[in-house]
C-alpha positions, -999 to 999 in steps of 0.1 A, spaced: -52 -202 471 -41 -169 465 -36 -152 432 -8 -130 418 -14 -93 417 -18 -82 382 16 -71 364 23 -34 355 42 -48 328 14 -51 304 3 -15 307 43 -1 305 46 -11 268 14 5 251 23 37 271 59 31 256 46 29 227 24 52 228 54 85 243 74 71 211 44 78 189 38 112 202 77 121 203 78 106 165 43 125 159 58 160 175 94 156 158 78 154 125 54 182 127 86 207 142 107 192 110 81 202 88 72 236 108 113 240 105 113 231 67 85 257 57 102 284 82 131 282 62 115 280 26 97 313 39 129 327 55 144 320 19 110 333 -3 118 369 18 151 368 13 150 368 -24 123 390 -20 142 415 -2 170 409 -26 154 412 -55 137 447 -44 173 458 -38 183 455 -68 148 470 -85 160 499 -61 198 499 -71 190 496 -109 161 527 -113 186 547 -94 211 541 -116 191 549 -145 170 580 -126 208 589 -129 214 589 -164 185 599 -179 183 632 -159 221 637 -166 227 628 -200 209 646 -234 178 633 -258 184 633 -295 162 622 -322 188 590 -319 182 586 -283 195 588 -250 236 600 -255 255 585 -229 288 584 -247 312 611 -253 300 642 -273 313 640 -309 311 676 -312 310 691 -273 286 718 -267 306 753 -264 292 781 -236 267 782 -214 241 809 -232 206 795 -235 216 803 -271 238 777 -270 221 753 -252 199 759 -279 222 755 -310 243 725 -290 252 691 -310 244 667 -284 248 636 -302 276 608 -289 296 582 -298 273 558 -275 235 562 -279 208 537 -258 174 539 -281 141 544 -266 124 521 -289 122 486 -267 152 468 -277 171 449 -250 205 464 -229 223 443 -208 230 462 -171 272 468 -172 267 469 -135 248 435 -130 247 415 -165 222 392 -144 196 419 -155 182 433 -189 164 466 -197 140 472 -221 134 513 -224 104 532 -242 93 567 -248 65 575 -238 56 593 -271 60 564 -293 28 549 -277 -12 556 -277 -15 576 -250 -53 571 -235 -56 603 -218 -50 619 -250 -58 599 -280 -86 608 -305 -113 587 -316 -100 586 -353 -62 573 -344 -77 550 -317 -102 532 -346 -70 526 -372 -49 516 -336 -75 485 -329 -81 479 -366 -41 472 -365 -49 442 -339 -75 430 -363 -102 439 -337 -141 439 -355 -157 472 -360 -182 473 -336 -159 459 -308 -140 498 -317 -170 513 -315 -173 503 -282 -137 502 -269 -139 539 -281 -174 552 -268 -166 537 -234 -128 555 -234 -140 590 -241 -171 582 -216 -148 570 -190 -121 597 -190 -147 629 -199 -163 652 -169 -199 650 -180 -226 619 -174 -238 623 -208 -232 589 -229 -221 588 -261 -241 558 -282 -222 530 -273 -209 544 -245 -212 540 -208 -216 563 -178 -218 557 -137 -253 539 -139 -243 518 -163 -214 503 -143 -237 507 -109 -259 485 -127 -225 457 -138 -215 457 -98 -187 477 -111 -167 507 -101 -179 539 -115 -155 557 -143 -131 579 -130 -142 611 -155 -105 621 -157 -74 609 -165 -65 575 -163 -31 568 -134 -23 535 -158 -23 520 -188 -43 490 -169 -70 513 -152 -81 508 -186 -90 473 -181 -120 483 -152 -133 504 -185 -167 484 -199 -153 464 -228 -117 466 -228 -112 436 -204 -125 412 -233 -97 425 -259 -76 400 -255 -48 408 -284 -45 442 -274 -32 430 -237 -11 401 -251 5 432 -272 8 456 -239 24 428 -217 46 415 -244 59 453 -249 40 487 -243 14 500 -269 -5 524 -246 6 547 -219 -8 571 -195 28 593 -193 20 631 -191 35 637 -228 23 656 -254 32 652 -292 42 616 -310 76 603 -318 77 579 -350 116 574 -340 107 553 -314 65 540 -322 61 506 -328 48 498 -361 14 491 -345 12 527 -329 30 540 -363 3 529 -384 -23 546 -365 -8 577 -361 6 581 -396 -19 587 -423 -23 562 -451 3 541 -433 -3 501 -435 9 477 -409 34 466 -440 45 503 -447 48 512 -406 70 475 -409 94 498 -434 96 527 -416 106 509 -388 138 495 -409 143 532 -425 146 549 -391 170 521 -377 196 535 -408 188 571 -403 163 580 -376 138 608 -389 145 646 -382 112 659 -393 78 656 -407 92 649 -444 117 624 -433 84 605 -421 64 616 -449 92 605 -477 102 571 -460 63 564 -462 58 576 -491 27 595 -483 15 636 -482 15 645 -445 -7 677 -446 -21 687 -407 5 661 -387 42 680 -389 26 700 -356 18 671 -339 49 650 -343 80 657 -319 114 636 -330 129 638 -295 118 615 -269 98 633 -240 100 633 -198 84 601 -193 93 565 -200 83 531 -194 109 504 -185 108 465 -183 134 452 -162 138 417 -170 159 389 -148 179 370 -174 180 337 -153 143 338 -146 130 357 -173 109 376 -144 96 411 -160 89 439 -137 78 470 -159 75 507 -139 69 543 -157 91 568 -149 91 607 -154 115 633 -147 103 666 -132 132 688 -137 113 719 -121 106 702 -93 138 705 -71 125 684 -40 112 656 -62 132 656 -97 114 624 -108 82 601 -101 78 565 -106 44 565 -123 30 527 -113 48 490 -108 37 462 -129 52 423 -130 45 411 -158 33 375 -156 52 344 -163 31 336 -191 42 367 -213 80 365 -211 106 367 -228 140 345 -232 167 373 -236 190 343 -246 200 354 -275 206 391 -267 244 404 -275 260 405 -241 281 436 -253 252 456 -260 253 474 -227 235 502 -208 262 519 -189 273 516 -154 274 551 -135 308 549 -136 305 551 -170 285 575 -180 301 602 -152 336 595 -166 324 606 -204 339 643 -214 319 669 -221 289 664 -199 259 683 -199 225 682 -184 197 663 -199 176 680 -223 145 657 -219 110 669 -222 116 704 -236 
């Protein structure tokens, strides 16, 4: 008898089964490869976008704080209530610049006229504690106003003046090159520090946790090149360290004081506090200086990017610098939610169609 050749049918359906498989297998990998192309393709675009408009909004305000004047109010970006008259330095000199539209340099929130989407936060630079400059005796009452134990200051303070001095001699609780080799860590940079956060590579200052809850929340130390101190614009932290015989409650006052009537020289300061202010009147400077420090805040988000900027007006190639770029993470920020949409920081439109405009007086 003879027997039937086997059928190809039997082998035809696994390897049906099998292309399907595959085909379903491939599909779903492409979908997916698809799916996170285009999440990417969207994470760059908003990237791109959103570094447009960091671009678009510092040039608009590169724009108006090297064309508009400084008072002890603030920036003047309004129309001169009393417009300057000739063009002597004498003049210059004797000018009222003050406006009928002033933006503070203390930190308080403006919405952008030309994209409301957006916020800024400004603030002088010489309301803060700069590190490159501060003394060992305003830098102890600075971290005693953050509640920080006295030989934590000791050390925050040692290591400072070590860090930023030329020499390798170290001070008592100090540190020098050796005592970083000997951490794994980088050496001290025996200059001046580029950033307020160089200062967290500086032995010790990592660990202060409520000073750097303060700094990301709003500034408290700077790195600007700006001499002098401004209680107009100082938070009360910085106040109180500055000012002699000036509590945290007291800086709290002066704070409220200057909002009414913002101080015009040392005995402004001095009555408001109620305190003798014998060796400080040099030191203090009531207009705000060259350099400040902006957060830039995305009122949908709440995303915070905070840059330093400082005019160079002698400098004709490069009239200004941005100092550094920091985003401040998500867990410090702020809901602007409440902020008074027609508090504004004006549009360049604005502020080149006010009368009587004359070049910013910043830094001098």
């Amino acid at each position: 008898m003879r027997t039937a050749p086997p059928s190809s049918h039997g082998f035809i359906l696994p390897l049906t089964l099998w292309v399907i498989a595959a085909i379903g297998f491939a599909t779903a990998v492409l979908s997916e490869w698809v799916s996170e192309a285009v999440t990417n393709a969207i994470a760059i675009q908003e990237k791109v976008n959103a570094e447009i408009a960091f671009s678009n909004i510092r040039n608009e305000i590169i724009f108006a704080v090297a064309r508009r004047p400084y008072t002890n109010r603030g920036l003047q970006v309004g129309t001169f209530l009393s417009p300057p008259t000739g063009t002597t330095f004498q003049d210059v000199l004797s000018a009222n610049y003050e406006s009928d539209r002033t933006i503070l340099l203390d930190g308080r929130p403006y919405v952008m006229a030309s994209d409301t989407k957006y916020a800024l936060q400004f603030q002088d630079g010489r309301g803060l504690v700069n590190l490159n400059t501060v003394g060992q005796q305003h830098l102890e009452r600075f971290f005693e106003a953050f509640q920080i134990e006295e030989g934590e200051r000791t050390l925050l303070i040692d290591t400072l003046l070590d860090y930023r001095d030329p020499d390798d001699l170290s001070r008592l609780s100090g540190a020098e090159k050796n005592d970083y080799l000997r951490r794994g860590l980088h050496p001290p940079a025996n200059g001046q520090l580029v950033s307020p956060w160089e200062a967290q590579r500086i032995i010790g200052w990592t660990g202060s946790t409520s000073l750097w809850k303060a700094q990301y929340e709003r500034p408290m130390i700077t790195t600007c090149r700006a001499s002098g101190f401004n209680p107009n614009t100082a938070p009360r932290e910085v106040l109180s360290a500055f000012i002699n015989g000036v509590s945290m409650d007291r800086a709290e006052m002066l704070t409220e004081r200057r909002e009414a009537a913002p101080f015009r020289n040392a005995r402004d300061v001095g009555d408001a506090a109620g305190v003798i202010l014998l060796n400080q009147p040099f030191f203090f400077s009531f207009t705000p200086g060259r350099c400040l420090i902006i957060d830039l805040i995305d009122r949908e988000t709440n995303d915070s990017i905070r840059f330093s900027l400082t005019l160079l007006p002698l400098q004709r190639e490069q009239p200004w610098q941005i100092d550094y770029v920091l985003r401040i993470p998500k867990t410090y920020g702020r809901s602007l939610d409440q902020i008074d949409p027609s508090i504004t920081f004006p549009s360049p439109e604005e502020i080149a169609g006010t009368t009587g405009e004359f070049e910013s007086t910043a830094g001098l």
